[in-house]
N, C-alpha and C positions, 0 to 999 in steps of 0.2 A: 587858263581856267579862271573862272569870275573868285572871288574870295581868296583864301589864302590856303586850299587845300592841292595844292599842282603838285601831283602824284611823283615828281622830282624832284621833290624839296627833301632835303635831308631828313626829315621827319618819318618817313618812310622806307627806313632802311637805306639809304646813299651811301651813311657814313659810318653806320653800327650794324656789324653783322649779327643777323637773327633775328633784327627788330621787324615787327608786322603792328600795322595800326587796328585798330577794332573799328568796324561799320556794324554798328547794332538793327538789328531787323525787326520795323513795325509792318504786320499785316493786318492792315483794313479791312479785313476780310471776314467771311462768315464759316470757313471750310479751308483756312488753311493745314495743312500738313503736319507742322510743330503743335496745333492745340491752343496759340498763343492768340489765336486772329480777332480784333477789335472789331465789332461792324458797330455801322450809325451810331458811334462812340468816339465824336470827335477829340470831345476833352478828354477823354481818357487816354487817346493815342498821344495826343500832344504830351499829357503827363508821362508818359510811359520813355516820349522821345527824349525827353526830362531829365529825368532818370538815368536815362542811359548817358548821355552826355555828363553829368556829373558823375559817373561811375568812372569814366575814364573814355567813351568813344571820342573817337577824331571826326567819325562819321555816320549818320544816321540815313538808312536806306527805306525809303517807303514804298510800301505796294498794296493798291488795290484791285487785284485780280489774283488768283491760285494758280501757280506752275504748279502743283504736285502731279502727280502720272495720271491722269484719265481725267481732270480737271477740265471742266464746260466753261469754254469763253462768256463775257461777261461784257455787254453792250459799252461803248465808250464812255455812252450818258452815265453811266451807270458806276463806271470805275474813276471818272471823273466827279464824283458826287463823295464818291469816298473819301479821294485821296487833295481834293483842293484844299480846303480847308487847316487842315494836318499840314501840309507843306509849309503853306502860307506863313500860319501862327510857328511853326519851327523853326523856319528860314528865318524868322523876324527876331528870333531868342539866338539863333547861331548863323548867322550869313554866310556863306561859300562851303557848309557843312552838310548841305540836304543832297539824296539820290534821288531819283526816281524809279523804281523797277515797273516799268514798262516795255507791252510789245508793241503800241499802238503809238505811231507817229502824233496823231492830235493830244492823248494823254502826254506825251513827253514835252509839246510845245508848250499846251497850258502849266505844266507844271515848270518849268521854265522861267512862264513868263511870272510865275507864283512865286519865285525862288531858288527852286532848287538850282543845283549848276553840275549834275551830275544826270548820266542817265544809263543806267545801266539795265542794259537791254537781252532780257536771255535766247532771243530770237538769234542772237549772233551777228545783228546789224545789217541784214538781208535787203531791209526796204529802201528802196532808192530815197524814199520820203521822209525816213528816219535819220538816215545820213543828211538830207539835203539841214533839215530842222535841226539837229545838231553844231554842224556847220555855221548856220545863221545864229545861233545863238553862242557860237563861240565856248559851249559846253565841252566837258569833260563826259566818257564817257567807257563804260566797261562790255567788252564785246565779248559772250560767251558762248561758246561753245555746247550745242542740244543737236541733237542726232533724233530728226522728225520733230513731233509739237507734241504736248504735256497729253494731247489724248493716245498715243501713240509709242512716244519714246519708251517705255517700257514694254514693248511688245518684241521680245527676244532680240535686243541690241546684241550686234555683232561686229566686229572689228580685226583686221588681221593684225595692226600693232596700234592700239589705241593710243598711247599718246603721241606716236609719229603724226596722226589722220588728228588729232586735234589740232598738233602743231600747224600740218597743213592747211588745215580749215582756218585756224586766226590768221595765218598770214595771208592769206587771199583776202580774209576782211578786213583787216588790219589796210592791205593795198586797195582795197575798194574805197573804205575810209575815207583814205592820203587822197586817194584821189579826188573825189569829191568837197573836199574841202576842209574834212576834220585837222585841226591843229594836230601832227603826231606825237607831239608830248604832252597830250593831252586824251592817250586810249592808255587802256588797260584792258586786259585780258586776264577772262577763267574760266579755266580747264572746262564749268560744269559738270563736279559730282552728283550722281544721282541723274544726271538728266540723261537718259537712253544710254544707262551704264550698270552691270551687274555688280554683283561684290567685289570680284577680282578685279574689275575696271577702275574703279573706285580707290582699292586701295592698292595698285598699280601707279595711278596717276599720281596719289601721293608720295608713292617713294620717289615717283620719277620726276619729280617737279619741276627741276633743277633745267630739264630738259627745254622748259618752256623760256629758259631767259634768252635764248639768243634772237631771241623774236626783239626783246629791246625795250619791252614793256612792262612798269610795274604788272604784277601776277595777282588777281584777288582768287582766293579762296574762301568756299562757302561750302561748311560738314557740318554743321551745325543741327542738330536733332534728326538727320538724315537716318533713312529707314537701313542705309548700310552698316550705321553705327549699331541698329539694333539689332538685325541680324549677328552681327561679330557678338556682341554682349548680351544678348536673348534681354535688354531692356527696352520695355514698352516708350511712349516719345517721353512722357513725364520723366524717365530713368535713363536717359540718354546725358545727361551734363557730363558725368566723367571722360565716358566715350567719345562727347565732342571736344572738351578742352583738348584732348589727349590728340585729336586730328588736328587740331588748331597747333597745336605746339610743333607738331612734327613738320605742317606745312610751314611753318616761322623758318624753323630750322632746314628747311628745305629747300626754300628762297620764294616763299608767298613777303609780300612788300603790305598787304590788308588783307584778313580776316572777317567774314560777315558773321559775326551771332548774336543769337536770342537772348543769353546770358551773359551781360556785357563784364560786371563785377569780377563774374569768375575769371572768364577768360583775358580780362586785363592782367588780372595778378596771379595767371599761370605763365601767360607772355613777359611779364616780369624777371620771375624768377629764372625761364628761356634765355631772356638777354643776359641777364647779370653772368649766369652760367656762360653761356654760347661765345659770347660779346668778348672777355675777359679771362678765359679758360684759366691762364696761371695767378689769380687773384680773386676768384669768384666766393 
């Protein structure tokens, strides 16, 4: 992995059990999901990625296009205009610290070649083109798991043992990957909550987390203002913080290795308190 964030480094969980790193989430967008979405507000995203980085991230994920459930694709030019710039000026304040959340092989190239050295793709790494560009660029890169595409995925998901059928799903990509050229210690994989999964799906996966390590790869997890959070706590997205530290901690404790949220502060110094707990049990 280009920079100094190689998802094997002790840093992430290796050598302290419970620890999970924070990936704070900027949407460039106009219609994202959490409320929180930047458009044609470069400085602003830059400051926000700021922010979050002095709060405590290890890593800063960007996206210009909305995965939420019934979300209309958005022209390359388009999502490319959003999210260049943002990278650029990021990558340039934090080197080997930028994502890309992209589905689109030429967005993940340009942003690449912009900086970032991640790309985390929720398509689940499907494109021959996406792999090939990955590869090439010697990038790090998170494969996740969606059942159908963001206009879809929510239309009556169904599973006979969900996270068996995820597991099997990352390791086919995971061996697509390998194959094609991706360095393997340099994927990660997650679960995708929320993406073509009910409440019980959702928080199933999270009990069962544990399930995903024999695949061999740091685990990201992403619960963060998720509409399952609000469901469970009848909080609108604004009143979802508790409910997402509270998914974050339990994924830590579960054996998630990175955490994505909108709320960097909080969920550092609820992971905190996690480790010190979890880490040290006769001493805490």
């Amino acid at each position: 992995m280009n920079g100094s964030t190689d998802p094997n480094e002790p840093s992430f969980g290796a050598t302290q059990p419970a620890v999970a790193a924070v990936m704070g989430i900027i949407n460039v967008t106009p219609d994202s999901f959490s409320g929180d979405g930047i458009h044609s507000n470069e400085s602003s995203a830059v400051r926000r990625g700021v922010e979050m980085f002095d709060a405590g991230a290890e890593l800063v994920d960007i996206g210009g296009e909305s995965t939420r459930p019934y979300a209309e694709e958005v022209s390359e030019e388009e999502e490319l205009s959003r999210i260049l710039g943002v990278v650029s000026r990021l990558s340039s304040l934090h080197p080997g610290k930028i994502s890309i959340d992209t589905m689109k092989p030429g967005v993940a190239d340009a942003a690449l070649k912009a900086g970032a050295t991640i790309v985390n793709d929720v398509s689940g790494l499907r494109s021959s083109d996406m792999r090939r560009i990955v590869a090439e660029h010697d990038a790090s890169v998170i494969i996740m798991h969606m059942l159908g595409d963001p206009r879809t995925m929510q239309d009556s998901p169904e599973y006979d043992d969900v996270v068996r059928e995820i597991v099997e799903f990352l390791s086919e990509r995971i061996a697509a990957a390998e194959r094609d050229g991706i360095n393997p210690r340099q994927i990660m994989v997650d679960p995708g909550l929320g993406f073509g999964k009910t409440v019980e799906h959702n928080v199933d996966i999270l009990r069962r987390l544990s399930e995903l390590k024999p695949l061999g790869k740091p685990i990201v997890v992403g619960a963060s203002r998720k509409s399952f959070i609000g469901r469970i706590t009848g909080g609108s997205v604004e009143k979802r913080l508790g409910g997402s530290i509270g998914a974050a901690v339990i994924a830590a404790a579960n054996g998630a290795d990175i955490v994505r949220a909108h709320d960097v502060l909080e969920t550092v110094q609820a992971l905190q308190v996690a480790r010190r707990v979890l880490s040290n049990p006769d001493h805490a």
